[in-house]
C-alpha positions as CSV (number, residue, x, y, z in Angstrom):
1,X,0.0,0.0,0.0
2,X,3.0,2.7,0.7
3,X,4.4,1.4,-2.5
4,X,1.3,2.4,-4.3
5,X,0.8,5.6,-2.5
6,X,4.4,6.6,-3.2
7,X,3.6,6.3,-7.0
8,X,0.2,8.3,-6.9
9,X,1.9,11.3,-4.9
10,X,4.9,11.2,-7.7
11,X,2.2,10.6,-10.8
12,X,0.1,13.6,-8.9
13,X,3.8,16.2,-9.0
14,X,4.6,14.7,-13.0
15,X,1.0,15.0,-13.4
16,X,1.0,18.7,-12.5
17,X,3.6,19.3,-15.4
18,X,1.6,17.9,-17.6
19,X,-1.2,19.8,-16.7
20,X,0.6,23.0,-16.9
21,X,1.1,21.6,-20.9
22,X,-2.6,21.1,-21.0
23,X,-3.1,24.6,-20.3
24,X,-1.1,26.2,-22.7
25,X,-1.5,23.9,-25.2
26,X,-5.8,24.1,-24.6
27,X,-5.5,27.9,-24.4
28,X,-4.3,28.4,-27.9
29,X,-6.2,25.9,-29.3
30,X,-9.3,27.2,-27.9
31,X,-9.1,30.7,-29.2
32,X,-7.3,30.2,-32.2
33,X,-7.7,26.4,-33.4
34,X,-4.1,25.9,-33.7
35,X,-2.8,22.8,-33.1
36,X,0.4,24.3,-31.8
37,X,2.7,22.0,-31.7
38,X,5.8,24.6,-31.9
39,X,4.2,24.6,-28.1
40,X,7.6,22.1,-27.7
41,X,10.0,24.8,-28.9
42,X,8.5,27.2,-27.2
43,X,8.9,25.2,-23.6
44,X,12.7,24.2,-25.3
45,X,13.9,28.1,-25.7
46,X,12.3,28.7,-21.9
47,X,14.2,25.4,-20.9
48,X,17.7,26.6,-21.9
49,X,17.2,30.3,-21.4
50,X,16.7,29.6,-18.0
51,X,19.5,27.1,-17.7
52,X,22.1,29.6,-19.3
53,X,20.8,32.3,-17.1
54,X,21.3,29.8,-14.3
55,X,25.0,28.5,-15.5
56,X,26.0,32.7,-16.0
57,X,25.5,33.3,-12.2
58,X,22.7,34.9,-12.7
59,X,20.0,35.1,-9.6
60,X,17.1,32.5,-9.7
61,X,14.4,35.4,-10.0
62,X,16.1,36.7,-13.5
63,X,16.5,33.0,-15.0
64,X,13.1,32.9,-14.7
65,X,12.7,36.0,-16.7
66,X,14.6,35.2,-18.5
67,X,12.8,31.8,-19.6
68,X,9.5,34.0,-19.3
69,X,10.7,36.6,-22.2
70,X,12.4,33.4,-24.2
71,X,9.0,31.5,-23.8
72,X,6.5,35.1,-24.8
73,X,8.8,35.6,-28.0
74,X,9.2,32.6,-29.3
75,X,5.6,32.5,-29.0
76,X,4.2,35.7,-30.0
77,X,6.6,35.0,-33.2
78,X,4.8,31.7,-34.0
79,X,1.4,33.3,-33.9
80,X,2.1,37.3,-34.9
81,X,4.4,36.0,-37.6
82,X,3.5,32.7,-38.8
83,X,0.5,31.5,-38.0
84,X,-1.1,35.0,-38.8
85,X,0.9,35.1,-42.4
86,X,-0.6,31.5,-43.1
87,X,-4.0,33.0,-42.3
88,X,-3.4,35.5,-45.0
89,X,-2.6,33.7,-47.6
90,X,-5.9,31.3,-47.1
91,X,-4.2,28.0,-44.8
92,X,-6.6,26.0,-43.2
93,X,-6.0,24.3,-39.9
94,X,-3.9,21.5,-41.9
95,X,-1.1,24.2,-43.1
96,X,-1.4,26.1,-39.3
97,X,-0.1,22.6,-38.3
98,X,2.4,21.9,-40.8
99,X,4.0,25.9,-40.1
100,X,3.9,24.9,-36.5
101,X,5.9,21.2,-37.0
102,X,8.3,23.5,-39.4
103,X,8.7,25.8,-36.3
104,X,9.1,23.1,-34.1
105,X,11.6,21.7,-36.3
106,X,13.5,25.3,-36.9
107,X,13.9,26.2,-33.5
108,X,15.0,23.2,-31.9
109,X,17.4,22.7,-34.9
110,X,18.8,26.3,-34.1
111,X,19.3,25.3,-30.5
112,X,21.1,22.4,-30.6
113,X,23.5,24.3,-33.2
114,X,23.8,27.5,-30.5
115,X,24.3,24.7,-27.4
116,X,24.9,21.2,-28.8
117,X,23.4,18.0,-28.4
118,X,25.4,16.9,-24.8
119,X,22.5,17.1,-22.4
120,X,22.8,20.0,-20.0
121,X,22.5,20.1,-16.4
122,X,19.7,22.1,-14.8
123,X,19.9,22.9,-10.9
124,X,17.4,21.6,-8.8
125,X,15.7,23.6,-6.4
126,X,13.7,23.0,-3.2
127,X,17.3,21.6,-1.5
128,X,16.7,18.4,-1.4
129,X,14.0,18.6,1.4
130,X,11.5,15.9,2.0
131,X,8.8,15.0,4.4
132,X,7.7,11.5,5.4
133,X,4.0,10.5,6.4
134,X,3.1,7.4,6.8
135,X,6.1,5.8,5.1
136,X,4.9,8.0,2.2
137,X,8.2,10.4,0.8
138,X,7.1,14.1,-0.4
139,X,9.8,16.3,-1.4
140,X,9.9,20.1,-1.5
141,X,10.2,19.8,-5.1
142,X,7.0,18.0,-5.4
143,X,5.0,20.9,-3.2
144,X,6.3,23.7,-5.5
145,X,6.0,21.9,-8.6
146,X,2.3,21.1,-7.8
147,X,1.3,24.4,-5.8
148,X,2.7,26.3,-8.7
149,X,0.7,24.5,-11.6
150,X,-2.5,25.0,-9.0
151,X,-1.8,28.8,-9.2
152,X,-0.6,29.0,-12.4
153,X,-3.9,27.2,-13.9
154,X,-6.5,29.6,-11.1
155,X,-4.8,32.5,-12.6
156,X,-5.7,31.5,-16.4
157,X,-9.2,30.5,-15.4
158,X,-9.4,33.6,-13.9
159,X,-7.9,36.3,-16.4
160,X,-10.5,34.0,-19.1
161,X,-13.3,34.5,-16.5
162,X,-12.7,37.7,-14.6
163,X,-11.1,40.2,-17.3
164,X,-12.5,41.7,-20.1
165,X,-9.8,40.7,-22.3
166,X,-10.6,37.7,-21.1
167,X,-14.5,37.6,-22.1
168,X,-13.1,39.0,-26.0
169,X,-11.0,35.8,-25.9
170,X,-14.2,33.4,-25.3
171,X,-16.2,35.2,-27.4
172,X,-13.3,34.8,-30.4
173,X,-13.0,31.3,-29.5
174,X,-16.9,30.3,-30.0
175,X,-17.1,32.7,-32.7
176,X,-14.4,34.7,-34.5
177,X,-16.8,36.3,-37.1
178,X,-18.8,37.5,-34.9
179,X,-16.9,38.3,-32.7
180,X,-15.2,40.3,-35.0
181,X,-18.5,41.9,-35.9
182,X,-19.0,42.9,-32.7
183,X,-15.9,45.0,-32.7
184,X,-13.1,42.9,-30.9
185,X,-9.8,42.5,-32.3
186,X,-9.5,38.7,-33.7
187,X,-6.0,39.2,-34.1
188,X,-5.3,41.1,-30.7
189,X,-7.3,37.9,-29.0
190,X,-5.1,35.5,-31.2
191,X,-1.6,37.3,-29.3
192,X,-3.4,37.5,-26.1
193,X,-3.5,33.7,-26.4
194,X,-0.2,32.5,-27.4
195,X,1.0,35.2,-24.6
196,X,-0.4,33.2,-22.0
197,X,0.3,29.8,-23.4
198,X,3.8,30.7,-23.3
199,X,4.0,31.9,-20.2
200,X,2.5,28.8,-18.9
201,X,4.9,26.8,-21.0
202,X,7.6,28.7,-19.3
203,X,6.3,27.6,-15.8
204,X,6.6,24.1,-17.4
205,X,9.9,24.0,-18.6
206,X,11.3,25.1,-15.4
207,X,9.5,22.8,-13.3
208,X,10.2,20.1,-15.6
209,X,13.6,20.5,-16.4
210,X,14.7,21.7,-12.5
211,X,17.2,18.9,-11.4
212,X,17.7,17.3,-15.1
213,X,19.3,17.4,-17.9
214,X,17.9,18.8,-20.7
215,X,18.6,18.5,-24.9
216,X,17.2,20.6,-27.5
217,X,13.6,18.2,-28.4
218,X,12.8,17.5,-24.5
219,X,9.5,19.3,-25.1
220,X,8.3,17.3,-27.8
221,X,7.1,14.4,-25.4
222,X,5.5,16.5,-22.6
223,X,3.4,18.7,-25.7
224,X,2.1,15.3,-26.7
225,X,1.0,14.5,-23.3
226,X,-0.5,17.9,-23.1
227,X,-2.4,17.6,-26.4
228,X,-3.5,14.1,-25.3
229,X,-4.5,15.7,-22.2
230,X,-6.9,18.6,-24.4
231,X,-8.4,16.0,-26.4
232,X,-8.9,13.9,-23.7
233,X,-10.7,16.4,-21.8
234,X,-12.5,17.9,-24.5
235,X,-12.6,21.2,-23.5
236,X,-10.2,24.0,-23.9
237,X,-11.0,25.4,-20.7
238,X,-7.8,25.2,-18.0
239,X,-9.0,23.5,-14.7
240,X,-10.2,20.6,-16.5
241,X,-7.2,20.7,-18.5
242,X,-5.1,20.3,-15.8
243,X,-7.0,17.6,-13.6
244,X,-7.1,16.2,-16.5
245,X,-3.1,16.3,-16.9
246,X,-2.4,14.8,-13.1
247,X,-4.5,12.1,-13.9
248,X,-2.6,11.2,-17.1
249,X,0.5,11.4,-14.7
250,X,-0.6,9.0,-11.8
251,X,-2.1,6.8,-14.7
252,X,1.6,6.7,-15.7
253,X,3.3,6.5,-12.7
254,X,1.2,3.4,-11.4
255,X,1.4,2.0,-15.1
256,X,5.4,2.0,-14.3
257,X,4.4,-0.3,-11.4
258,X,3.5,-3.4,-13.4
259,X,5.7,-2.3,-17.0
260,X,8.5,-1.0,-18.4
261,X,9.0,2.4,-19.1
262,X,9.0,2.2,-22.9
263,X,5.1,1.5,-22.5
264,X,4.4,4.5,-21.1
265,X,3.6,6.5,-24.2
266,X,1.7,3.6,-25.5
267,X,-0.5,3.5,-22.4
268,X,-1.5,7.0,-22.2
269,X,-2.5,6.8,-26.0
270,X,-4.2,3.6,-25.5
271,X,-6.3,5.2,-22.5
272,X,-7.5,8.4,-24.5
273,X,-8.2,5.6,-27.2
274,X,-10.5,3.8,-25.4
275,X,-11.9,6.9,-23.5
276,X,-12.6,8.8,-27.0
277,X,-14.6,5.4,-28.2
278,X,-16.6,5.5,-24.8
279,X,-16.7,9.6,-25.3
280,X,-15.8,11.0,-28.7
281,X,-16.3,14.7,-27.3
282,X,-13.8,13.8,-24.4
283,X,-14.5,13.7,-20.5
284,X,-15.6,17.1,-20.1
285,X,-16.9,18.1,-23.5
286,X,-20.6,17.7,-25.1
287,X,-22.0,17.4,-28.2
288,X,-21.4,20.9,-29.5
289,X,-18.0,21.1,-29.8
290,X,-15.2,18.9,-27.8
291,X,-13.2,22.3,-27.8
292,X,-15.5,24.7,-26.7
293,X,-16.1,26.5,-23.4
């Protein structure tokens, strides 16, 4: 029983990560109906901006800007430049996708020419500190990694809930024409989006890659999850995103129990498999729209 308690409260802190990538990634999707995979490059520039930052000297509170700012242009540059140019010249949500694998593709290229393939050390943070109850082991680490996804995903729900930039976004996302109609900037909503996306991404990439290594396609795996986690859902909004994303990860961490860890991909995809034949508008979503708020 500690054995299995152990795994849900590690599933519940990689779960949290995930979520965070179930936010961003749902966010942008849901106003803009981008698949954004270039989401991966976006958490990959925060990654090593923040581990450079780190490796210069530099203060903990300015690597994080540091990944913030990496994370917001990279970004804004895949919607404002583009995602918006595709728009233009008449793409449909197939060429959005195959601009935002080229991204992908681009950036990560570009950083593993700048720092090289070697995986790079990351510094951990929370010191090491754990807590013991019940023969179950919590770390520090786990606590901030999880109370910061808690915040970070509140604070999304509320800006989309509470702010009037907020409502224009909502109202974009169910329907840009009108919305446009109406007098709200499409475009304006688009940046708003991919603004907080990447800033959540950013929260991601530290959390994730705090006490690793980390190589130039490390986000590809954890955007997956995150996309898995939207469609699994079926809803762009972010608290069920991210419940949705700590399950994923204690469904994984138990999984790891009983198999190796090469089936751990294979499992999640298996589970939204079977849970999109059950519910083809995903957990949370209805019959309207599996994307819709």
């Amino acid at each position: 029983m500690e054995l299995l308690l152990q795994l849900l409260v590690n599933g519940v802190a990689v779960g949290a990560v995930y979520g965070l990538f179930a936010v961003a990634f749902g966010t942008t999707y849901l106003v803009a109906k981008v698949f954004h995979v270039a989401l991966a490059a976006v958490f990959a520039t925060a990654a090593f901006a923040y581990q450079t930052a780190l490796a210069a000297g530099l203060p903990a509170a300015a690597a994080v800007f540091a990944a913030a700012a990496a994370a917001l242009v990279t970004g804004l540059f895949c919607e404002g430049v583009v995602y918006r140019t595709l728009r233009r010249r008449g793409g449909d949500e197939m060429m959005l996708l195959v601009g935002s694998l080229a991204v992908m593709a681009i950036v990560s290229s570009t950083i593993a020419l700048v720092w090289g393939h070697t995986p790079l050390p990351v510094p951990g943070f929370g010191d090491g500190t754990s807590y013991t109850f019940g023969g179950v082991n919590i770390t520090l680490r786990q606590i901030i990694i999880v109370a910061c996804g808690v915040l970070a995903t509140v604070g999304v729900a509320a800006f989309m809930n509470g702010t009037a930039e907020g409502r224009k976004m909502r109202a974009v996302s169910d329907n840009p024409v009108l919305a446009g109609a109406a007098g709200i900037s499409v475009q304006r909503s688009y940046l708003w989006a991919f603004a907080i996306g990447s800033l959540v991404a950013a929260v991601a990439a530290i959390l994730f890659s705090s006490g690793r290594t980390i190589t130039p396609f490390l986000g590809l795996q954890p955007t997956l999850v995150g996309a898995v986690a939207v469609i699994f859902g079926g809803t762009g909004r972010p608290v069920p995103n991210f419940l949705v994303g700590i399950f994923l990860g204690i469904v994984q961490s138990v999984a790891l129990w009983r198999v190796e860890s090469i089936w751990e991909t294979a499992i999640l995809f298996g589970i939204l498999f079977l849970v999109l034949l059950l519910r083809p508008h995903g957990l949370f979503g209805n019959a309207r729209t599996a994307m819709e708020t």
